[in-house]
C-alpha positions as CSV (number, residue, x, y, z in Angstrom):
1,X,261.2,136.7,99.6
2,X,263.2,138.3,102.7
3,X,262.2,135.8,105.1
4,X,265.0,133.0,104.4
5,X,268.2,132.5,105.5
6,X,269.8,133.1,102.0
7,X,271.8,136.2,101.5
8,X,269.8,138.6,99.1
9,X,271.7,140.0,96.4
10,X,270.2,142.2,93.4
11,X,272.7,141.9,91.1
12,X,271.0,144.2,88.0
13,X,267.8,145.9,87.4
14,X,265.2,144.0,90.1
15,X,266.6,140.5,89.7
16,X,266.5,139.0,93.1
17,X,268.9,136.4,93.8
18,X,271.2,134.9,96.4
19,X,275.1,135.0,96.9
20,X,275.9,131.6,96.5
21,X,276.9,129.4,99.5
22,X,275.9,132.0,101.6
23,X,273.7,132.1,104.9
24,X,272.2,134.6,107.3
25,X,272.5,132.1,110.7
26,X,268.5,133.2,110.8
27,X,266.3,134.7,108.5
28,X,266.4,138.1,107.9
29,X,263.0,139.4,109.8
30,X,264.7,137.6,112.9
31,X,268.5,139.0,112.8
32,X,266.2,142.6,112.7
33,X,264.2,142.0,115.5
34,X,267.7,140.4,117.3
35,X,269.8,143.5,116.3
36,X,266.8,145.9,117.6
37,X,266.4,144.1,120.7
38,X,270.2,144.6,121.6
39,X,269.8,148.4,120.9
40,X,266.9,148.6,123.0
41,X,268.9,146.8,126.0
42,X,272.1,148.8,125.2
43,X,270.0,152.0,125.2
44,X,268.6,151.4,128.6
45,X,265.6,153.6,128.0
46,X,262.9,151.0,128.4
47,X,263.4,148.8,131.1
48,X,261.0,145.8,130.0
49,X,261.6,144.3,126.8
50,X,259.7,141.2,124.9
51,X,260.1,140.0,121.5
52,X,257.7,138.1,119.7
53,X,258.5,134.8,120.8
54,X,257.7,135.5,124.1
55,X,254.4,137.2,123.8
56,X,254.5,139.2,126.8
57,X,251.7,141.2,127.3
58,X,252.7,145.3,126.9
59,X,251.6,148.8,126.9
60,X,253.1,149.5,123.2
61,X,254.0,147.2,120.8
62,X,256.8,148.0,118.2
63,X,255.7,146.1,114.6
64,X,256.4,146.7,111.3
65,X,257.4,145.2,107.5
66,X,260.8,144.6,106.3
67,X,260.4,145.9,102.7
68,X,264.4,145.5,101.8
69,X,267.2,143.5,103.6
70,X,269.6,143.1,100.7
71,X,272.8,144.0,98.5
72,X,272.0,146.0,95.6
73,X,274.5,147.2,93.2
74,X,275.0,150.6,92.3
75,X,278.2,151.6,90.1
76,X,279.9,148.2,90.3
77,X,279.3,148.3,93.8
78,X,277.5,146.4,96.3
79,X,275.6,148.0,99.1
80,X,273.7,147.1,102.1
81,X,270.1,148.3,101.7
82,X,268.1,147.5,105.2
83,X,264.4,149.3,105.1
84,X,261.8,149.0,107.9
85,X,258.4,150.4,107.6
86,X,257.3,150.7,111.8
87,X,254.2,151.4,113.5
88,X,254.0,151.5,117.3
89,X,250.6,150.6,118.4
90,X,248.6,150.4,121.7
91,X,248.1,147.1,122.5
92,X,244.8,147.7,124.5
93,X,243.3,149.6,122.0
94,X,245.3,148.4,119.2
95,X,245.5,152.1,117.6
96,X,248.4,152.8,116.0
97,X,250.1,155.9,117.5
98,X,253.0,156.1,115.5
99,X,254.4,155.3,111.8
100,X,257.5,155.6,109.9
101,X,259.9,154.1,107.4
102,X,263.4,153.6,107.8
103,X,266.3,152.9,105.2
104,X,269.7,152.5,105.7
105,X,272.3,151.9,102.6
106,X,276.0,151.5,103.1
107,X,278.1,150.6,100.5
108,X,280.5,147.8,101.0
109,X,284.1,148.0,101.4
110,X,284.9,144.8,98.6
111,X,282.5,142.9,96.6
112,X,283.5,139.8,98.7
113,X,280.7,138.3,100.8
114,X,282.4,138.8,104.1
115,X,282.9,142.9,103.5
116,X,279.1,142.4,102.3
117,X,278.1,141.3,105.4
118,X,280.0,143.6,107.5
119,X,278.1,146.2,105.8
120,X,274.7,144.9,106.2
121,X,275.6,145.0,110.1
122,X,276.2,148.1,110.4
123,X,273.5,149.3,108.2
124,X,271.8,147.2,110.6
125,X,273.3,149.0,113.5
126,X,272.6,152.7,112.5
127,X,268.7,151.3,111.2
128,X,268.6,150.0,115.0
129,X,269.6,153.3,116.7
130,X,266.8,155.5,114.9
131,X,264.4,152.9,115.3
132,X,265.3,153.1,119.0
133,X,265.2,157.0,119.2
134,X,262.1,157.4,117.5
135,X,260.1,155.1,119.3
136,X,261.3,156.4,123.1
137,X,260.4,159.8,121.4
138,X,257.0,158.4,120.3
139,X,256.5,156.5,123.6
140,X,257.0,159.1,125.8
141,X,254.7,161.4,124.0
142,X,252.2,158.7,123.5
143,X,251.5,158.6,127.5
């Protein structure tokens, strides 16, 4: 259901639906991996990045499942709820050496769909920074 274009939005209760006549300019899994590929450059810790459209080979490979990339309401209010469930797994081996999940929520400033989205991008930007620690963490004591 989070792999579309289309803006999630749980209004009430666990009803998924979608702000009308809005749209991601990707779908969600891909403005992730986008966002987390520009912390990993701006971090500068690892020096050789690769997404998955390039299919480098690597040492470690950071995967994982986006289990939320919505607005939920709470109070009236809409929030941004961004969760990632990682694992960081040797490629020759294919063990995983690491796992952990991530959530970011961030309430938005107005129930308008622009404020919406400037929450979910900076949800999106605080989500990318621990993913970013914790994997150089996990990485360095994985060697």
């Amino acid at each position: 259901a989070l792999d579309t274009n289309r803006i999630a939005v749980v209004p009430q209760g666990n009803q998924l639906s979608s702000y009308q006549g809005a749209r991601w300019s990707n779908r969600a899994p891909g403005l992730l991996r986008d966002r987390l590929l520009d912390a990993f450059t701006a971090n500068g810790s690892i020096h050789a990045l690769s997404s998955d459209e390039t299919s480098l080979q690597a040492d470690l490979d950071l995967t994982g499942d986006l289990r939320a990339f919505q607005s939920e309401y709470r109070g009236g209010r809409p929030e941004a709820v961004l969760r990632l469930d990682a694992r960081l797994v040797h490629t020759a081996s294919r063990r995983i050496v690491a796992s952990r999940s991530f959530e970011q929520r961030l309430a938005s400033a107005d129930p308008a769909v622009p404020a919406v989205v400037q929450a979910f991008g900076t949800a999106a930007d605080r989500l990318s920074a621990e993913v970013v620690d914790w994997t150089v963490r996990e990485a360095a004591a994985a060697r």
